[in-house]
N, C-alpha and C positions, 0 to 999 in steps of 0.2 A: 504494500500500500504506500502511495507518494503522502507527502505530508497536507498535499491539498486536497486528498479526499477528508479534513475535520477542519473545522472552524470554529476557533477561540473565539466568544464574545463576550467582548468588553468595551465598556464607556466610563470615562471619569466623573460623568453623573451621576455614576451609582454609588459614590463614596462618600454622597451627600445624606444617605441612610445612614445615622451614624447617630446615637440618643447622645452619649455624653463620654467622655475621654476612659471612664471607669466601667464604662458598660460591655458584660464579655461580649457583644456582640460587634465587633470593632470591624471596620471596611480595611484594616492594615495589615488584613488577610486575604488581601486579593490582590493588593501592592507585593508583599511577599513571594506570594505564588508566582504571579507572572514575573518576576524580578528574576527568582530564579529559577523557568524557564527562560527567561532569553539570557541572561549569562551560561546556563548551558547550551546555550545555540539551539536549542530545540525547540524555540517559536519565536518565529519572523512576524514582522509585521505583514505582509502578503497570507496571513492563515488568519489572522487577526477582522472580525468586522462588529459592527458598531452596535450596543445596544440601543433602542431605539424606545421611547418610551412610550406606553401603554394608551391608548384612548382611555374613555371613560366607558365607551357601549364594550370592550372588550372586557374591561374590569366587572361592568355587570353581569359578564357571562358566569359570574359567582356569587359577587356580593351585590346583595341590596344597594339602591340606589342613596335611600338616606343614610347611612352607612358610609357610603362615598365620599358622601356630602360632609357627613361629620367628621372624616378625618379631613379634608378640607379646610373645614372651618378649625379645628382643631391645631393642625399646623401654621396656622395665621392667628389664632391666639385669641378665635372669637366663641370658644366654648367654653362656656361652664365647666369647671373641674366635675361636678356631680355628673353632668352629660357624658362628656369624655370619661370619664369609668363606665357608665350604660354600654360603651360599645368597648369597653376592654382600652381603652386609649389613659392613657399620664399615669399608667402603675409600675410601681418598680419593672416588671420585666419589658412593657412596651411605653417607656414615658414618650413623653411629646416633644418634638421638635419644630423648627422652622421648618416650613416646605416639607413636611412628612409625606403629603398627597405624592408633589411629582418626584422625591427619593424612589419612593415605592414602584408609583407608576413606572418608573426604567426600570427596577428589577424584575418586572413583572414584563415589560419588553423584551427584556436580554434574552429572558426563555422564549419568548413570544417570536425573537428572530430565530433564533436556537432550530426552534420546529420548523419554521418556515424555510429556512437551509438546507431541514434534511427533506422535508416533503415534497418537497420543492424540487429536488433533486438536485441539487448543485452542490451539498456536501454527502457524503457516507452518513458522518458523525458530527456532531456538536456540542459543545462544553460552553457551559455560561455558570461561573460557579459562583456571580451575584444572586443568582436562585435559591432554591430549596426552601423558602418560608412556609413549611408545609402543614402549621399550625393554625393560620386563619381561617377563619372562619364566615360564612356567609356574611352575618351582621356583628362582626367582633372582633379585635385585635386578640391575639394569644400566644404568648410565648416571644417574642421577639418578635410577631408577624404578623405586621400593618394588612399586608394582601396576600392574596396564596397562590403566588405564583406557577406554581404546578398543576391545579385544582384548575385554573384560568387556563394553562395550555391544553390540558387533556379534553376540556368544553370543547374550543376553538379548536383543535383536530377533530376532532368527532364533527365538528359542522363544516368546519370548512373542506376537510380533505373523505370524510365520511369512511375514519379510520378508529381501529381497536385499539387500546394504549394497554400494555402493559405497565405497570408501574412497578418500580424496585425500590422501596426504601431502605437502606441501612444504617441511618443517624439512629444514635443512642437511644435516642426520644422515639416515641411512636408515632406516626406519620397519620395523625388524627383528623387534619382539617382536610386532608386530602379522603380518606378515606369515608369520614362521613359524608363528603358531597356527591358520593357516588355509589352509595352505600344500596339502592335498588335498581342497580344499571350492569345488566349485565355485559355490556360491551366496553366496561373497566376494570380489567384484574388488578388490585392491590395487593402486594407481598409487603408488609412490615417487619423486618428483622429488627427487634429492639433490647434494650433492658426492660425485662418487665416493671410493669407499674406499681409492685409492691413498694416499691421503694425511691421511682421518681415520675416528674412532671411525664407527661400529664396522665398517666394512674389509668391509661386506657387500654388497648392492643391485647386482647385474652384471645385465646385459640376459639372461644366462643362466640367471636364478633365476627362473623361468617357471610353477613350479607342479609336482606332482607326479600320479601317478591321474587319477580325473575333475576334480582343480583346475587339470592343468595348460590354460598358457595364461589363465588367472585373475588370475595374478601379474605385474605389468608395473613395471619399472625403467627410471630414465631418468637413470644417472648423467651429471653434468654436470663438465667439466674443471673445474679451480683457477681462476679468476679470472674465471668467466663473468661479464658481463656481463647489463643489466636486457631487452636487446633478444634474446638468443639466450637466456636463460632462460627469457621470456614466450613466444616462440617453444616455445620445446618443452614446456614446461605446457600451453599450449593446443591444440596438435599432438593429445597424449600422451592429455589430457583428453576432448577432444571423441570423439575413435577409441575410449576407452574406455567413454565412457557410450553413446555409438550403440551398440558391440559388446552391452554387458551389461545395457543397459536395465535398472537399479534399483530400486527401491520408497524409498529412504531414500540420500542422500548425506553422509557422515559425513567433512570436511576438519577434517585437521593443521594447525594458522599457527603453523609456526616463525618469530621472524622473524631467524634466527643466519644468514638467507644473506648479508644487507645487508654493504655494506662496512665497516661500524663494529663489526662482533660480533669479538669480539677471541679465539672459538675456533676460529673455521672461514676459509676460504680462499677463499668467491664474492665478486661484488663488484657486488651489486644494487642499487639504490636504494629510496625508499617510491613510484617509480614501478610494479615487480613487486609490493610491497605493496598497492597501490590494487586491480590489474589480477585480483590472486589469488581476492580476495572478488568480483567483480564477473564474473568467468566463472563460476565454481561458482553465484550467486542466478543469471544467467543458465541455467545447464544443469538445475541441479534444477526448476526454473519448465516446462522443455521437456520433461523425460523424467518425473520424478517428484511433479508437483500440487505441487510447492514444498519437497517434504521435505527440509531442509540440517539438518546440527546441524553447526558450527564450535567446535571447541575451541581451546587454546593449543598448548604444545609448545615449543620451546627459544626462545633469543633471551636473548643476556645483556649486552646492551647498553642498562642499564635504565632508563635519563635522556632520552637521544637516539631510539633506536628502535623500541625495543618498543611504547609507549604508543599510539604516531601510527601503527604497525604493526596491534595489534592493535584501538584504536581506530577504523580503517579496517573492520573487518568487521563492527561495529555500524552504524556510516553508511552501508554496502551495503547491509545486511539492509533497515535501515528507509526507504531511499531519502533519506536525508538526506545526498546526496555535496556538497551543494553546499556544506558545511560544509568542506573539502577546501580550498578556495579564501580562505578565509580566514585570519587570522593567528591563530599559539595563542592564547588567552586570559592577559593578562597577568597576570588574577589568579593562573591555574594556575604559570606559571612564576614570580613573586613567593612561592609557597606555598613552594615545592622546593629551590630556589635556593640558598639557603642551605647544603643538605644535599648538593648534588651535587657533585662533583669537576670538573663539566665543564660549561663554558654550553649551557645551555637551546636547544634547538629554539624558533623563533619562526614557523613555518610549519610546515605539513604536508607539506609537498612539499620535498625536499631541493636545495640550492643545487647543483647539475649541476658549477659548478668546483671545490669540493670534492674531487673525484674525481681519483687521478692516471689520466693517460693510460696503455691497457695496451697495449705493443707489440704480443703477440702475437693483438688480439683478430681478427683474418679468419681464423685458424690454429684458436682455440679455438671457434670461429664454426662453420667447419665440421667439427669435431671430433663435435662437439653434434649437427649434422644428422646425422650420420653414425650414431652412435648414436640418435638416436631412431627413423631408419629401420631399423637392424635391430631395436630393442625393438619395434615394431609388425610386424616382420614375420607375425608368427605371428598375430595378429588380422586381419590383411588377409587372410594366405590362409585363414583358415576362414569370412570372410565372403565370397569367392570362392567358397569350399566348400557353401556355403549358399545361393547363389543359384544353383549349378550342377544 
């Protein structure tokens, strides 16, 4: 594959999403990332296209219109604190800023080119890793996430290209807003690989939450214990993955890279390495290649661990796309890490690949080991047996 069958998109309008210098949700993890892709020479500006930002009839293709309206008003500073809490707007995890409306609106574009590139047929692939807000909701801010960017592209495929999405989530978090808005549609498979909700935001994604009407059975969770490990995560990703794209057979695969499951993300509880990281992007270009003529769009999605993981995280899903892994095996670029250095609180990664004794030892991993199998065998229960169903 040449480097021009994927297109990186990005706009420095999107680093205008930004609540406050302290907020883990910081845009100085997309400076990062593409920083160091192009000191590795592995993204030109010729692969590079623009995010473009959002209508307002696009953005309705989800949310409510007064909704809209009141982050809107909100980002210009003419709502009531009481109001703006109504729709989820000025709380610690999603406070209010200047221009919140059009920050938003570009992220919610970048995917919006993203899709249009691949369907379009002008790229294979697509990475817009200003995406992944996959918490919003119809009439609500949640989680860090003004609009829901994924939830919007998967609408807008479906009408405009009158195409199937699979979805792949793997951020820490459960992929909630995305999943509830298409929660009776069977022409949208959601896969959520998360931390279960025993123990973090947002306390949703049970092997039980299955679909409703003719969705149900569309819907697949694969909550994973606290402290999973990179071998029993990989394991049930690609379990979870493969049984769902053979089931649903796609037109378009549309994955979440959170990268907050790593053991370095200081809000979540797995305990991954950039070994899951590598293995993420590299089954999804595998499977969209087998079911779907190539169609991936990869966006971003949490990970706040912005010096050490993210970069080499999400960096990793441009070096799949383009087949350039062999870039993996090298040491970061000293320039990149001389550039940063300075600014970071914690020393620099010098490889891509995480030093393995880093890691403390976890007692109980053959316990959470098969915890994990356990669960993913009942989340697939119900895809097995309708394709028993099916062949009978």
């Amino acid at each position: 594959m040449k480097k021009a069958d994927a297109c990186y998109v990005y706009s420095h309008e999107e680093h205008a999403y930004h609540f406050h210098d302290k907020h883990p949700f910081n845009p100085r993890r997309l400076t990062l990332t593409k920083d160091l892709l192009e000191t590795c020479s592995s993204l030109d500006h010729s692969s590079v296209i623009k995010a473009r930002k959002a209508t307002e009839q696009e953005l309705a293709l989800v949310h409510d219109s007064a909704y809209i309206e009141a982050v809107k008003l909100a980002g210009a500073n003419q709502l009531s604190a009481d109001k703006a809490r109504n729709y989820g707007l000025g709380t610690d995890d999603t406070p209010l800023f200047e221009g919140m409306h059009d920050a938003a609106s570009y992220l919610v574009g970048g995917t919006l080119a993203a899709v249009d590139a691949v369907m379009n047929g002008e790229y294979t692939h697509a990475l817009h890793l200003g995406g992944g807000l996959h918490h919003g909701f119809r009439g609500k801010a949640s989680g860090f996430c003004i609009y829901n960017d994924s939830a919007i592209a998967i609408e807008y495929v479906k009408q405009t290209y009158q195409a199937r999405v699979l979805y792949v989530d793997t951020d820490a978090h459960h992929g909630d807003g995305v999943q509830w808005s298409f929660y009776d549609d069977p022409d949208v498979f959601t896969l959520s690989i998360h931390e279960t909700g025993r123990y973090l935001f947002p306390g949703t994604g049970s092997i039980t939450e299955r679909g409703a009407g003719s969705g149900y059975g569309f819907k697949l969770n694969i909550p994973l214990e606290a402290f999973t490990e990179d071998d029993s995560f990989i394991a049930s990703y690609e379990t979870a993955f493969r049984e769902a794209v053979e089931f649903f057979k796609p037109d378009l695969i549309l994955t979440v890279n959170g990268a907050d499951s790593h053991y370095l993300d200081p809000l979540t509880h797995l305990h991954t390495s950039l070994k899951s990281f590598h293995f993420i992007p590299k089954l999804a270009h595998e499977l969209a290649h087998e079911y779907c003529a190539g169609r991936w769009v990869a966006v971003g999605g949490g990970g706040y661990d912005h010096w050490r993981v993210v970069p080499r995280a999400w960096g990793s899903i441009w070096l799949e796309m383009t087949e350039q892994t062999h870039i993996l095996d090298q040491p970061i670029p000293t320039d990149w890490i001389d550039r940063w250095k300075s600014e970071s609180d914690v020393p620099l990664p010098t490889r891509w690949h995480d030093d393995q004794s880093m890691f403390p030892t976890i007692p109980r991993k053959p316990i959470i080991t098969a915890r994990n199998q356990q669960t993913v065998e009942k989340a697939l229960f119900s895809i097995r047996n309708e394709k028993k169903l099916r062949k009978s």
